[in-house]
Backbone as XML, in Angstrom:
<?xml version="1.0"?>
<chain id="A" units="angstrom">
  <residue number="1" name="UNK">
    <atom name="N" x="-3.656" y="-8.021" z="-33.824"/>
    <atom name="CA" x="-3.801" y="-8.220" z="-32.397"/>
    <atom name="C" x="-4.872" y="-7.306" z="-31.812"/>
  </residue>
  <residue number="2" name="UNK">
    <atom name="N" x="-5.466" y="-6.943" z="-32.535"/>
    <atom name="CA" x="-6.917" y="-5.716" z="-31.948"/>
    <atom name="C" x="-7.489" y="-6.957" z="-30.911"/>
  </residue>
  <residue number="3" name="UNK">
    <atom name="N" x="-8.177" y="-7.750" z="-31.397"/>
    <atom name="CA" x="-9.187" y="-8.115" z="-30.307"/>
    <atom name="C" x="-8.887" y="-8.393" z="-28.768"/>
  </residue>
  <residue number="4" name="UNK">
    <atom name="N" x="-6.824" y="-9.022" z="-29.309"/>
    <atom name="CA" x="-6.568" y="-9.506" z="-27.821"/>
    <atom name="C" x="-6.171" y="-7.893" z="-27.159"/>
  </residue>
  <residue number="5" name="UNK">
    <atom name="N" x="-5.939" y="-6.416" z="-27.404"/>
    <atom name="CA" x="-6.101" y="-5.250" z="-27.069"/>
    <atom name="C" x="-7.166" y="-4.987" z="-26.517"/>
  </residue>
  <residue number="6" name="UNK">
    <atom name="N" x="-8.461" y="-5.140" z="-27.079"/>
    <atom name="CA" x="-9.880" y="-4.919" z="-26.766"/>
    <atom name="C" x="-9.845" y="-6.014" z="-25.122"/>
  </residue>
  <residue number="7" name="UNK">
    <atom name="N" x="-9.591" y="-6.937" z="-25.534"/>
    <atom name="CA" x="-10.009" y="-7.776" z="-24.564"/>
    <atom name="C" x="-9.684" y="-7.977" z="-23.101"/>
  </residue>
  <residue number="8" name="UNK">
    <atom name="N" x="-8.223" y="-7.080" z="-23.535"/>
    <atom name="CA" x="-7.244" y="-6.893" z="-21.896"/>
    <atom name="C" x="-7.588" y="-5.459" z="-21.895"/>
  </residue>
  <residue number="9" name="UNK">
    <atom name="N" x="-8.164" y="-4.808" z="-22.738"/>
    <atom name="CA" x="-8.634" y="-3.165" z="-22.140"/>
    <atom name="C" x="-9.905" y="-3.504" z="-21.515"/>
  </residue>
  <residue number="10" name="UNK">
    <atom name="N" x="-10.643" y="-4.498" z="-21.551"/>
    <atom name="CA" x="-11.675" y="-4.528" z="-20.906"/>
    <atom name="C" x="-11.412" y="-4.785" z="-19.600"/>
  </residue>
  <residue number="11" name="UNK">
    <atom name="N" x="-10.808" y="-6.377" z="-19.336"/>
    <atom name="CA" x="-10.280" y="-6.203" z="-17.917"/>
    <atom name="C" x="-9.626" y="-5.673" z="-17.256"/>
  </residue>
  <residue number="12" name="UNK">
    <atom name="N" x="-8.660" y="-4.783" z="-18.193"/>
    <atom name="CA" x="-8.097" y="-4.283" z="-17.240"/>
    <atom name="C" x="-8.861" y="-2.787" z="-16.318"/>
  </residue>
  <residue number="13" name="UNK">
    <atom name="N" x="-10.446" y="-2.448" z="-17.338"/>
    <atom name="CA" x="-11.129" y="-1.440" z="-17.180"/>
    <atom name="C" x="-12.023" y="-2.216" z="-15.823"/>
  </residue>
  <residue number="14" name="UNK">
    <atom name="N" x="-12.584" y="-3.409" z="-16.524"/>
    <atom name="CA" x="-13.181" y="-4.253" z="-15.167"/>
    <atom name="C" x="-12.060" y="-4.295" z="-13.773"/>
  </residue>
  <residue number="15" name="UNK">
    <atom name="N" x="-10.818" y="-4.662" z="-13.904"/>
    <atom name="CA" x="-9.922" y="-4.290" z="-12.465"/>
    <atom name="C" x="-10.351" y="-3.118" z="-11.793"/>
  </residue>
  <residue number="16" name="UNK">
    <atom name="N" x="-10.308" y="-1.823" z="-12.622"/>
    <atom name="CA" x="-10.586" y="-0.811" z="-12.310"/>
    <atom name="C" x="-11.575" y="-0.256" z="-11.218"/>
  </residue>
  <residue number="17" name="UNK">
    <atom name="N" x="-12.898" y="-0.493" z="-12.225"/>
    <atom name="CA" x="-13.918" y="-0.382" z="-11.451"/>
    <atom name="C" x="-13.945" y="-0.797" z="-10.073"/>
  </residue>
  <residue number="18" name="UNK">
    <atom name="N" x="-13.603" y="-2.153" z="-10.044"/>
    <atom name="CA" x="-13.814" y="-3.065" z="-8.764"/>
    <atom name="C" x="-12.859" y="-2.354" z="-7.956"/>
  </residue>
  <residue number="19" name="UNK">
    <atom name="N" x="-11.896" y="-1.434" z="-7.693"/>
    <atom name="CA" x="-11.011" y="-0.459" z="-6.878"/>
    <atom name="C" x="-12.072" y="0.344" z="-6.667"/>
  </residue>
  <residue number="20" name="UNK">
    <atom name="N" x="-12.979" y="0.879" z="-7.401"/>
    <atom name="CA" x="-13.569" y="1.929" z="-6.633"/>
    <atom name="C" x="-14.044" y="2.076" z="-5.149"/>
  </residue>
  <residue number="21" name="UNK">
    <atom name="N" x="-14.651" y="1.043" z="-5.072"/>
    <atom name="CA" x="-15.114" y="0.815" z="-3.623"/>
    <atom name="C" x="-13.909" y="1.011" z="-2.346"/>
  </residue>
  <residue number="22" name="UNK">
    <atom name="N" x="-12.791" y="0.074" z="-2.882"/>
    <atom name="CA" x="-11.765" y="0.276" z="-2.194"/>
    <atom name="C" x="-11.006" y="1.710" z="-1.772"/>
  </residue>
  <residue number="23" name="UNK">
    <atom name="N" x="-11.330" y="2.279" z="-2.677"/>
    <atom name="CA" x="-10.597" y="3.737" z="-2.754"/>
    <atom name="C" x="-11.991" y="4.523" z="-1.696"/>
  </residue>
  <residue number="24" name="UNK">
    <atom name="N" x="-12.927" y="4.148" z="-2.092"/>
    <atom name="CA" x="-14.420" y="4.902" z="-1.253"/>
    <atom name="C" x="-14.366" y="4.462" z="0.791"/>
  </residue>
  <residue number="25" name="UNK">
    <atom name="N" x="-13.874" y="3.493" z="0.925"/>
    <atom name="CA" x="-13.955" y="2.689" z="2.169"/>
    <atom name="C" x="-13.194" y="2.932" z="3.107"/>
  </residue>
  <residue number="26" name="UNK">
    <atom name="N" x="-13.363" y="2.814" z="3.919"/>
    <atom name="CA" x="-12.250" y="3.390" z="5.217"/>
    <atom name="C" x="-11.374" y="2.466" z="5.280"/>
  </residue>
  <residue number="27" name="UNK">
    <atom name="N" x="-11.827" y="1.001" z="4.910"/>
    <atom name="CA" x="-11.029" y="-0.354" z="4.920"/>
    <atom name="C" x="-10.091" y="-0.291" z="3.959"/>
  </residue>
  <residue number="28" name="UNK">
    <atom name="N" x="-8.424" y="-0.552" z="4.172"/>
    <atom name="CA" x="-7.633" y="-0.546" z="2.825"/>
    <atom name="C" x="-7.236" y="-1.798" z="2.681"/>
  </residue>
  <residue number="29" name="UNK">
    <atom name="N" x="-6.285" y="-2.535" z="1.921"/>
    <atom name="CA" x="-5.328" y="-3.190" z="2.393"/>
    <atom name="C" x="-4.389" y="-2.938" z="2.416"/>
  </residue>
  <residue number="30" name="UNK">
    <atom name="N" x="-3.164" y="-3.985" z="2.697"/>
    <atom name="CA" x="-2.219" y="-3.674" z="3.064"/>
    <atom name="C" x="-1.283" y="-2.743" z="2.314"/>
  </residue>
  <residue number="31" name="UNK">
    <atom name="N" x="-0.070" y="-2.397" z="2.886"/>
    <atom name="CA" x="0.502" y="-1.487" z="2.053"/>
    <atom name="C" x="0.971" y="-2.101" z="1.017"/>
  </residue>
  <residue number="32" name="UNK">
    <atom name="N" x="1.708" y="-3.386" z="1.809"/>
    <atom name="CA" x="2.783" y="-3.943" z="0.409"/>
    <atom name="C" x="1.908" y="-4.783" z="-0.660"/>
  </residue>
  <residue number="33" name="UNK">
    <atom name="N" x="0.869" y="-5.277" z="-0.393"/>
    <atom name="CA" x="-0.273" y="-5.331" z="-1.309"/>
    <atom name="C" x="-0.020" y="-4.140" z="-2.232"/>
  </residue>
  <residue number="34" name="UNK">
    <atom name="N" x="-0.457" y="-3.118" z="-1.926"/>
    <atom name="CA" x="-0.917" y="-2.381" z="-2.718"/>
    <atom name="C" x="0.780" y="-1.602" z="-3.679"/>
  </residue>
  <residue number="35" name="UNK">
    <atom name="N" x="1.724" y="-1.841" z="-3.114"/>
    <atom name="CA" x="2.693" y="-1.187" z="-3.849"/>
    <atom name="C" x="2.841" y="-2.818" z="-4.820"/>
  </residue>
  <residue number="36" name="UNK">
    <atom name="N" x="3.766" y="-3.966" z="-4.408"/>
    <atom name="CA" x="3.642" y="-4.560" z="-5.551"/>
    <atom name="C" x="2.607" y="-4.662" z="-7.004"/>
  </residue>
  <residue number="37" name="UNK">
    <atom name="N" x="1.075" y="-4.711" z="-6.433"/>
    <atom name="CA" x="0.071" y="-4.599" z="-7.433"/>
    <atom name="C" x="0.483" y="-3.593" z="-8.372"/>
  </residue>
  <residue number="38" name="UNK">
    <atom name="N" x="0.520" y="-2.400" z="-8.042"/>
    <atom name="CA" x="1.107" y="-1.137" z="-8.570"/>
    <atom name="C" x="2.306" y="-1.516" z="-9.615"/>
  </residue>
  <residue number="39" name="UNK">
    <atom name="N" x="3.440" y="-1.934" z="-8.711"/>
    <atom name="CA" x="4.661" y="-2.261" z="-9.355"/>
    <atom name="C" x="4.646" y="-3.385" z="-10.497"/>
  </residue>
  <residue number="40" name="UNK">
    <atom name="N" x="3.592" y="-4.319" z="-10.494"/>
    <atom name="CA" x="3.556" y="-5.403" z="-11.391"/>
    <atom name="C" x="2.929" y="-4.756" z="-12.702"/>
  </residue>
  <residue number="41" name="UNK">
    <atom name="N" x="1.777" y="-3.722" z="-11.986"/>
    <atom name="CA" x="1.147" y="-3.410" z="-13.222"/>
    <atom name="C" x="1.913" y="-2.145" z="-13.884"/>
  </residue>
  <residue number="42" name="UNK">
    <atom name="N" x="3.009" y="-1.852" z="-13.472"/>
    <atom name="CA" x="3.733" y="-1.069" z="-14.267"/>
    <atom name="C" x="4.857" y="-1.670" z="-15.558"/>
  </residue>
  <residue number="43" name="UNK">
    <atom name="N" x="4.429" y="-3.015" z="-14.829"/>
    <atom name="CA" x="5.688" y="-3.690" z="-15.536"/>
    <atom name="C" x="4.413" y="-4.287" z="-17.005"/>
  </residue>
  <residue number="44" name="UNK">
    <atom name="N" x="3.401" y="-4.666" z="-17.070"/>
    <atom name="CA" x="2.561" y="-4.433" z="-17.329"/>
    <atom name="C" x="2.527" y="-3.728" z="-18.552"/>
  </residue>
  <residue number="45" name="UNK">
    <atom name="N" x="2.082" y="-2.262" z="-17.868"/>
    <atom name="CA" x="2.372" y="-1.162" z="-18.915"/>
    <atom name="C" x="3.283" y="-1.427" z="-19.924"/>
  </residue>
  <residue number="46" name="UNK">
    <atom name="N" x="5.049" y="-0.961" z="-19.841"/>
    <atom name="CA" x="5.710" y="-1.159" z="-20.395"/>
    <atom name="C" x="5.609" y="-2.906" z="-21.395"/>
  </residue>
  <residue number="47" name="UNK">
    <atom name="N" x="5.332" y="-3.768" z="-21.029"/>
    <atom name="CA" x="5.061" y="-4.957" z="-22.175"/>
    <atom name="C" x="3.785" y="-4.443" z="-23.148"/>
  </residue>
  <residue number="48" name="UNK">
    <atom name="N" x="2.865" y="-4.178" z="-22.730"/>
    <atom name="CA" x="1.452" y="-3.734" z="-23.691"/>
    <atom name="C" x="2.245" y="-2.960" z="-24.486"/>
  </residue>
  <residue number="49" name="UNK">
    <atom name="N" x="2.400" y="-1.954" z="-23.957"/>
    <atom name="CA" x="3.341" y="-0.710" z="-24.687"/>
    <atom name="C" x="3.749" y="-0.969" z="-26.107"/>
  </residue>
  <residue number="50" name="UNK">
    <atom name="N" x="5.349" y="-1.971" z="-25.640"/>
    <atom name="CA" x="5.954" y="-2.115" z="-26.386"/>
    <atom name="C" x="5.338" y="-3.531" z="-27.849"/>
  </residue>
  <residue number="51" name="UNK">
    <atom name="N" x="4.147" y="-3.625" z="-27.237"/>
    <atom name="CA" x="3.863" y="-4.384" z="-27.979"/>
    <atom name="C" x="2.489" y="-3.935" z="-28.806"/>
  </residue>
  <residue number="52" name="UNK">
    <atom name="N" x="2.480" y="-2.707" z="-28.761"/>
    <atom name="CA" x="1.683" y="-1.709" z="-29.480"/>
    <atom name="C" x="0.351" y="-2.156" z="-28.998"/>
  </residue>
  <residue number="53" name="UNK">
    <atom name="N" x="0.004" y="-2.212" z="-28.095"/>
    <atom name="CA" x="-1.705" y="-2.780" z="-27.398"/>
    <atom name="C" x="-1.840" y="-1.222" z="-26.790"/>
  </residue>
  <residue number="54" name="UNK">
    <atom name="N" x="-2.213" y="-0.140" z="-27.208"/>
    <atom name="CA" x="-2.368" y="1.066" z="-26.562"/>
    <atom name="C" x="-3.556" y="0.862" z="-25.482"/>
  </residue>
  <residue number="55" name="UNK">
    <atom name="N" x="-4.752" y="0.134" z="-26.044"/>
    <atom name="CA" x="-5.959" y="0.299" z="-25.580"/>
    <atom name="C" x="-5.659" y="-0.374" z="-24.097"/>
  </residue>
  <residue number="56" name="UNK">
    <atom name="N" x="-4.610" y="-1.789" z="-24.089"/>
    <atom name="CA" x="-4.240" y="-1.953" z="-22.752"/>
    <atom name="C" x="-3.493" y="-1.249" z="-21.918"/>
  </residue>
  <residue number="57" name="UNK">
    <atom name="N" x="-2.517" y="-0.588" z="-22.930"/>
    <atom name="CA" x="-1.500" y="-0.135" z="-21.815"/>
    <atom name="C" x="-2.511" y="1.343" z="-21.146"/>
  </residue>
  <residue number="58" name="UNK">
    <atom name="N" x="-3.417" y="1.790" z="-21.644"/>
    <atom name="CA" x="-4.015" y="2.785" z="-20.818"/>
    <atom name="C" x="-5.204" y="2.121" z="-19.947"/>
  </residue>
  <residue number="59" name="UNK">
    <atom name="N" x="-5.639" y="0.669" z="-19.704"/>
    <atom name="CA" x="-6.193" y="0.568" z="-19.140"/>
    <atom name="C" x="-5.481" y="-0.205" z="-17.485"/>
  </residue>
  <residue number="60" name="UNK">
    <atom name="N" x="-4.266" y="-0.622" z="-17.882"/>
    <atom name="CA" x="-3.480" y="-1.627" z="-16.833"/>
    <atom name="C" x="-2.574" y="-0.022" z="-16.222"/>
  </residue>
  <residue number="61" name="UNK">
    <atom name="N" x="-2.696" y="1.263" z="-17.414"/>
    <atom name="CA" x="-2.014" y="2.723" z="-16.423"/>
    <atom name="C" x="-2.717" y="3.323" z="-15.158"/>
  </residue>
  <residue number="62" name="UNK">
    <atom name="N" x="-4.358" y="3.315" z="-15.732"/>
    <atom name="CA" x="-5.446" y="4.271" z="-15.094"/>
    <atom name="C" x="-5.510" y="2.906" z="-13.901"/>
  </residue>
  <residue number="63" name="UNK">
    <atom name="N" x="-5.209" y="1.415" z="-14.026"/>
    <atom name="CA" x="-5.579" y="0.173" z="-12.554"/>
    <atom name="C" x="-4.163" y="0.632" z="-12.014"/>
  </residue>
  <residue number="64" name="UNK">
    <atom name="N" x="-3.020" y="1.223" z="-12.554"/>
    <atom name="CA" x="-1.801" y="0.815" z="-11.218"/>
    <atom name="C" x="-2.209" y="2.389" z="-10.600"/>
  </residue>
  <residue number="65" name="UNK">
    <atom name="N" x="-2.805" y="3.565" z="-11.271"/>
    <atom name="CA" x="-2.971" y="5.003" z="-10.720"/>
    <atom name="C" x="-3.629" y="4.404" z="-9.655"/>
  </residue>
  <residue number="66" name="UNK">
    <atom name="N" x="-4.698" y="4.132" z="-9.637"/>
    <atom name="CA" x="-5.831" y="3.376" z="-8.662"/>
    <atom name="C" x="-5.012" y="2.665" z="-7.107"/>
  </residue>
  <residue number="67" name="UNK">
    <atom name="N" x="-4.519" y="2.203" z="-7.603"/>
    <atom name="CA" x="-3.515" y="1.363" z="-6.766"/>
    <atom name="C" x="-2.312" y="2.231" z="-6.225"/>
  </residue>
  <residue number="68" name="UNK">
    <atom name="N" x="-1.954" y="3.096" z="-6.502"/>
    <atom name="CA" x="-1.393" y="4.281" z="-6.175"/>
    <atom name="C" x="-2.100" y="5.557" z="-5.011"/>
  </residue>
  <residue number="69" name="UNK">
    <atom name="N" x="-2.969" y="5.348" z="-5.616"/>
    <atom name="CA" x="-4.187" y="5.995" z="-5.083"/>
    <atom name="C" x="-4.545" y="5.772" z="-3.590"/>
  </residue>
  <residue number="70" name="UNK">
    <atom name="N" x="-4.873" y="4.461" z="-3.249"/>
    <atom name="CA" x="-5.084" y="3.581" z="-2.007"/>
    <atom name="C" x="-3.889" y="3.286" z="-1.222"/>
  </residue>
  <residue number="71" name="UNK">
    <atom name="N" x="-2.888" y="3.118" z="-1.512"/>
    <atom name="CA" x="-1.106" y="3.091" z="-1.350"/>
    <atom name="C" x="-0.981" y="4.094" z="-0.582"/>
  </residue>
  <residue number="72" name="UNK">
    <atom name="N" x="-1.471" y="5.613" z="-1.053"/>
    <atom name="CA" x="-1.153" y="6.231" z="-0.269"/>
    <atom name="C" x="-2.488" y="6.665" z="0.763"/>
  </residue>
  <residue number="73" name="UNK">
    <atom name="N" x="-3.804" y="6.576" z="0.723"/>
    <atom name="CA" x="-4.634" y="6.649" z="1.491"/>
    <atom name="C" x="-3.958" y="5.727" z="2.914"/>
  </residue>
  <residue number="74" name="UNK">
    <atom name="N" x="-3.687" y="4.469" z="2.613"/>
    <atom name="CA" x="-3.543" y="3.332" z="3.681"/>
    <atom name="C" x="-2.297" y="4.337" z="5.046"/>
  </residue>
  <residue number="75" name="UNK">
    <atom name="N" x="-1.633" y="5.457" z="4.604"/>
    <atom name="CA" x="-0.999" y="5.767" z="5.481"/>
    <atom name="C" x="-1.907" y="6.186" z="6.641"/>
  </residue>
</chain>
């Protein structure tokens, strides 16, 4: 299963990026936006995890931090 690892560490690195701006901007969205996103991609985590995809589960960890990140800026 390497490639399909490689392949969701990429997007999930591409999700990433595309937060930056968001995190840079005075504009957020909403809160509960941003906590479910969070919450899905935790759930996320734990499946990669357990399904030994390391390279995803640290890339879908560092997109829900992100999302954590802005969650709490939006206050």
């Amino acid at each position: 299963m390497i490639w399909q690892d490689i392949a969701l560490m990429l997007g999930g690195f591409a999700f990433a990026l595309a937060l930056v701006p968001t995190i840079r901007s005075a504009n957020k969205p909403a809160r509960m936006t941003c906590a479910i996103t969070a919450a899905c991609l935790a759930v996320y985590c734990v499946a990669y995890a357990t399904l030994g995809l390391w390279l995803a589960f640290s890339a879908a960890l560092i997109t829900k931090g992100m999302w954590c990140i802005v969650f709490i800026q939006r206050r």
